[in-house]
C-alpha positions as CSV (number, residue, x, y, z in Angstrom):
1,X,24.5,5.9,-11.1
2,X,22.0,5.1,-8.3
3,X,20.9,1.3,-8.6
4,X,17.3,0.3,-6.8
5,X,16.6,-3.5,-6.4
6,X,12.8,-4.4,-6.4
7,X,11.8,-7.0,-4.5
8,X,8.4,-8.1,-5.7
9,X,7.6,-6.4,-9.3
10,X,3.7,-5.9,-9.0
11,X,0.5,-3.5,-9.8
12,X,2.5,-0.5,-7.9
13,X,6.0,-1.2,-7.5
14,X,6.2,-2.2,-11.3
15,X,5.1,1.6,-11.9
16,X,7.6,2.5,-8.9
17,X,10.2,1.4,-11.4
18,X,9.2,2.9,-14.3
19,X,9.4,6.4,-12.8
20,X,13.0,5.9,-11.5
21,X,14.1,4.0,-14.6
22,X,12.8,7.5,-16.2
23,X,14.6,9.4,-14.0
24,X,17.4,7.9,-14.7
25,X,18.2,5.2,-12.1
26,X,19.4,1.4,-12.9
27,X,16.6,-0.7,-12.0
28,X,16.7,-4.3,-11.4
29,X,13.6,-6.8,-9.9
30,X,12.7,-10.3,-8.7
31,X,8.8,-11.2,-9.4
32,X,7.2,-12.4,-12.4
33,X,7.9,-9.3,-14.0
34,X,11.3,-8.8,-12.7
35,X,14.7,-10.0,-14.9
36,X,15.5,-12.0,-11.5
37,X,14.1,-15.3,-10.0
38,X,13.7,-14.9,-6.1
39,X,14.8,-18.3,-5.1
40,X,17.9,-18.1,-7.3
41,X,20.1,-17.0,-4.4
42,X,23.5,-16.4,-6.2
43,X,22.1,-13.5,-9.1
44,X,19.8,-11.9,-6.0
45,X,23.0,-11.8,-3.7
46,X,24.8,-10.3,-6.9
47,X,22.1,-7.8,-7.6
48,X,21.9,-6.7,-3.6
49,X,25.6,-6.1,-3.7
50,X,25.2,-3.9,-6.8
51,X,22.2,-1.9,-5.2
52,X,22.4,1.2,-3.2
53,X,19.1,1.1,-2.5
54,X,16.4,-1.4,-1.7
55,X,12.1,-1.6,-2.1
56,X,10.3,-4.5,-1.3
57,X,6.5,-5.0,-1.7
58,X,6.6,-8.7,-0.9
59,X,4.2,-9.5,1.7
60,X,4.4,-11.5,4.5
61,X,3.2,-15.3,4.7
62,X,0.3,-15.9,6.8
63,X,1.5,-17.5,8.9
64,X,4.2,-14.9,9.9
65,X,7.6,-14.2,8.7
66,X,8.7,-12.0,5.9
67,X,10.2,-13.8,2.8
68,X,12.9,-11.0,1.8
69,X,14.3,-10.5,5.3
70,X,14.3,-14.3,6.4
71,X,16.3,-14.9,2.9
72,X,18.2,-11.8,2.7
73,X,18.1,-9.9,5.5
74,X,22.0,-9.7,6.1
75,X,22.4,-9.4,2.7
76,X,20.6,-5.7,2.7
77,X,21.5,-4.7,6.2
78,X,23.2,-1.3,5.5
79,X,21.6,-0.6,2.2
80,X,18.5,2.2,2.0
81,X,15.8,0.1,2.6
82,X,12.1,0.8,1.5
83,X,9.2,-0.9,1.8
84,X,5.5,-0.8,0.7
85,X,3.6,-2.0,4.0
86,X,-0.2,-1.4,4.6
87,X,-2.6,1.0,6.9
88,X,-4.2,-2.1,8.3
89,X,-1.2,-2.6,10.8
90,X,-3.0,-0.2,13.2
91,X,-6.1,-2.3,13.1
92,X,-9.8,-1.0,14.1
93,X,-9.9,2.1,15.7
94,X,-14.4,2.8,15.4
95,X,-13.6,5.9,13.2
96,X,-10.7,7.3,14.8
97,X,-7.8,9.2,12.8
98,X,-4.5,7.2,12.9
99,X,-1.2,8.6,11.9
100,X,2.1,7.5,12.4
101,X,2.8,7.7,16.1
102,X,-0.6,5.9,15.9
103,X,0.6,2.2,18.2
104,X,0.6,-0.6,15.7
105,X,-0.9,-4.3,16.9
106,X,2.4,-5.3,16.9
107,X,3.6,-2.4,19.0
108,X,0.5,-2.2,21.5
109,X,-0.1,-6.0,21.3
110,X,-3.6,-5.2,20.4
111,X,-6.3,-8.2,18.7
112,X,-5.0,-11.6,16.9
113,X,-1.4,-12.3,15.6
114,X,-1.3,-9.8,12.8
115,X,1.8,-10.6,10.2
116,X,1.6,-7.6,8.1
117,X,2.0,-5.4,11.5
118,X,4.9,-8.1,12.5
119,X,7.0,-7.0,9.4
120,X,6.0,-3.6,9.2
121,X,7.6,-3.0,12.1
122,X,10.8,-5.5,11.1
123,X,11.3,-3.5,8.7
124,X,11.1,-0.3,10.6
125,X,13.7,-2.2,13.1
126,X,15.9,-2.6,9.7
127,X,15.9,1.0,9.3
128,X,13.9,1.2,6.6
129,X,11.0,4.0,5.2
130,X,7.8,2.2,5.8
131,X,4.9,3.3,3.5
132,X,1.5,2.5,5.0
133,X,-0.9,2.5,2.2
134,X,-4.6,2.5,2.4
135,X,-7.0,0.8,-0.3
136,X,-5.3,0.9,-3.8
137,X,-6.7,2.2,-6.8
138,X,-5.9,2.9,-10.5
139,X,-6.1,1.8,-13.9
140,X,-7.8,-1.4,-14.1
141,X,-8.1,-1.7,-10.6
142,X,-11.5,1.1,-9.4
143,X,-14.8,1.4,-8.4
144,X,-15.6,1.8,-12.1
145,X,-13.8,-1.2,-13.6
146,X,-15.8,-2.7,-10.4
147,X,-19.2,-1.3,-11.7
148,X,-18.5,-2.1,-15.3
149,X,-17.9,-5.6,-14.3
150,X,-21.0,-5.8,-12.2
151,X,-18.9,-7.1,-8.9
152,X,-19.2,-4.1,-6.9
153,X,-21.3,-4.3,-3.7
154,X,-23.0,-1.5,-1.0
155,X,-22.5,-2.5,2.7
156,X,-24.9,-1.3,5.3
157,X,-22.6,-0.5,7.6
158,X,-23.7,2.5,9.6
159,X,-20.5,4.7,10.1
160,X,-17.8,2.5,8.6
161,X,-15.0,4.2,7.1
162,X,-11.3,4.0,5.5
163,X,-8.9,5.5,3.3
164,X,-8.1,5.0,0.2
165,X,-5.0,6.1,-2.4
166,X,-4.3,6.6,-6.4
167,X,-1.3,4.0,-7.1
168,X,-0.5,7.7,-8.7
169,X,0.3,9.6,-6.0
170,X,2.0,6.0,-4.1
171,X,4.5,6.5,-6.9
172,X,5.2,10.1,-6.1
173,X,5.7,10.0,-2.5
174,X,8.3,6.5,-3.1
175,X,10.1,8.2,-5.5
176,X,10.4,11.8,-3.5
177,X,11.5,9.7,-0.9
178,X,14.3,7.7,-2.9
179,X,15.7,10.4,-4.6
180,X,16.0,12.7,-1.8
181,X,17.3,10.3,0.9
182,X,14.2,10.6,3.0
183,X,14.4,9.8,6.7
184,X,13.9,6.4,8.2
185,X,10.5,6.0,9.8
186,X,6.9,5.0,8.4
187,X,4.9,7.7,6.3
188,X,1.2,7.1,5.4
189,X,0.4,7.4,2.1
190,X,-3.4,8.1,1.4
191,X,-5.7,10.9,0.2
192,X,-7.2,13.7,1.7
193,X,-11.0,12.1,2.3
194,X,-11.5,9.0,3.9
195,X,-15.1,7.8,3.5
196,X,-17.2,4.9,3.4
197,X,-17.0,2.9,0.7
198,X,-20.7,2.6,-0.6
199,X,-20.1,7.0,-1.1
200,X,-16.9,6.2,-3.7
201,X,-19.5,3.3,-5.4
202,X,-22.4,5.2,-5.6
203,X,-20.0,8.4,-7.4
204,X,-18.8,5.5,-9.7
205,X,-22.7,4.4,-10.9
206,X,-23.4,8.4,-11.5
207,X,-20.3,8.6,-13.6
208,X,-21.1,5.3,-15.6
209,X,-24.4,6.3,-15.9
210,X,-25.6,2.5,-14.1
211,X,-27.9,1.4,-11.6
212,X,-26.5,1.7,-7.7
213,X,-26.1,-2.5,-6.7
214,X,-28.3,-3.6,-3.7
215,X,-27.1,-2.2,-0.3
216,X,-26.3,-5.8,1.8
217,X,-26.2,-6.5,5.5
218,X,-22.5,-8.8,6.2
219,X,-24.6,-11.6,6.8
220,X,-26.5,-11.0,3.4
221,X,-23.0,-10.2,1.9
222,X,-21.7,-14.2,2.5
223,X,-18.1,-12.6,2.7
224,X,-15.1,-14.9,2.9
225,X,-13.1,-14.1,6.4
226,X,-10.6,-11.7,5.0
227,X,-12.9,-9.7,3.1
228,X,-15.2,-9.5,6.4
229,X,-12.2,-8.6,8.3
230,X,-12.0,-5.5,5.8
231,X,-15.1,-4.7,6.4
232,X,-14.9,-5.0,10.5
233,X,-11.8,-2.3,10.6
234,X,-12.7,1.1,10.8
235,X,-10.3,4.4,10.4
236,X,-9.2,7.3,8.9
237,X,-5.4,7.4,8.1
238,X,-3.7,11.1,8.5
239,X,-1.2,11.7,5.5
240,X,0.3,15.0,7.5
241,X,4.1,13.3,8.0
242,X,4.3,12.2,4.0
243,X,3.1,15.9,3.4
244,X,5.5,17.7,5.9
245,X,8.6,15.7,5.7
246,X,8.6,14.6,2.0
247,X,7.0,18.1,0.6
248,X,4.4,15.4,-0.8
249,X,0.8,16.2,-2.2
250,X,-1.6,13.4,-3.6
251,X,-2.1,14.9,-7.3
252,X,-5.6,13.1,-6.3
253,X,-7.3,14.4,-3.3
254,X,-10.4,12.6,-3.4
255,X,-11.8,9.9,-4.9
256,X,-13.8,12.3,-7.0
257,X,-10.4,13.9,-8.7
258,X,-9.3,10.3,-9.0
259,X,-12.5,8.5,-10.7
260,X,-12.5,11.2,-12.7
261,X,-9.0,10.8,-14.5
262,X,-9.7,7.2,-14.7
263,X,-12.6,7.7,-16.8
């Protein structure tokens, strides 16, 4: 029996383990929702030794450093390594389409110290597949449940754009990729239609049937830093590797497709 350790049982990888506990494979997990306790060394050593294969989603600290390699990192060495990174590790690029021979800051040395770009590409060094995901949505986490809940916001931001991804079709290219031994490297892992923000918003008031919120300048907005620093990064992500190399197809195109499940 194939065994996958989770390091870091959250909103996706929980449902990451679902699907290959369906499909039949042992699954164990550290995280609040996991059956293992990070810091307790001796049952995570135990469970790594047990694992063919392992997926982290633990982020990195702020201040640099990734908490699964610094604690485990010669403990997993050799294993089939996975690991849940984020599109922002190629940073601003005014518009441009990014894809995975895209330089990361951490390769090109671009902007400030970046730490999710720092273990993206420790991981990648580990031999790992690297999945760079875009903005997140599902159940409980959407433009509607942000509508409903009054807390979504329009940004006049001529021209801004970014990519976005159902924690759906996350799950389907992670678990094409485990079960059939996908090569090492980083795939991207977003929809077909990268947009601005304000146009997925906007689809979510029509569908509700509410009023569009105000559209806000960033000064009006009074964003903390790392929501401004969202805001400040511009791209489209290409999804063409996950497509040619895993035979992988978001289930939800669009936002539109994906909005209207959720509803």
């Amino acid at each position: 029996m194939s065994r996958l350790l989770i390091f870091g049982l959250g909103y996706t990888a929980g449902r990451i383990a679902t699907a290959m506990h369906a499909a039949g494979w042992q699954v164990r997990a550290t995280g609040s929702a996991g059956d293992i306790a990070f810091a307790e060394r001796e049952a995570v050593l135990a469970a790594v030794d047990e694992a063919s294969h392992i997926l982290s989603s633990v982020p990195p600290e702020r201040a640099g450093g990734d908490p699964v390699l610094e604690a485990y990192g010669d403990a997993i060495r050799g294993k089939a390594l996975f690991y849940l990174s984020s599109t922002g590790v190629y940073g601003d690029r005014a518009g441009a389409w990014v894809d995975e021979t895209t330089p990361t800051i951490a390769e090109a040395g671009e902007g400030r110290r970046n730490a999710r770009a720092e273990a993206d590409l420790a991981w990648l060094t580990m031999g790992a597949r690297v999945f760079r995901l875009p903005g997140i949505y599902g159940p409980g986490r959407s433009a509607l449940d942000r509508v409903r809940e009054g807390k979504a916001r329009r940004m006049d931001i001529p021209g801004q754009v970014f990519s976005r991804v159902h924690v759906d079709d996350i799950v389907s290219g992670v678990v094409t990729a485990l079960t059939q031994d996908a090569p090492a490297g980083a795939y991207n892992l977003g929809d077909d239609l990268p947009c601005s923000g304000n146009e997925v918003t906007e689809h979510a008031c029509r569908l509700l049937g509410l009023a569009l919120p105000p559209l806000e300048s960033l000064e009006e907005a009074n964003l903390s830093e790392m929501a401004r620093g969202f805001y400040m990064e511009n791209r489209r992500v290409a999804n063409g590797k996950a497509k040619r190399v895993l035979g992988w197809a978001p289930r939800y195109p669009t936002y539109v497709e994906g909005l209207g499940a959720l509803l």
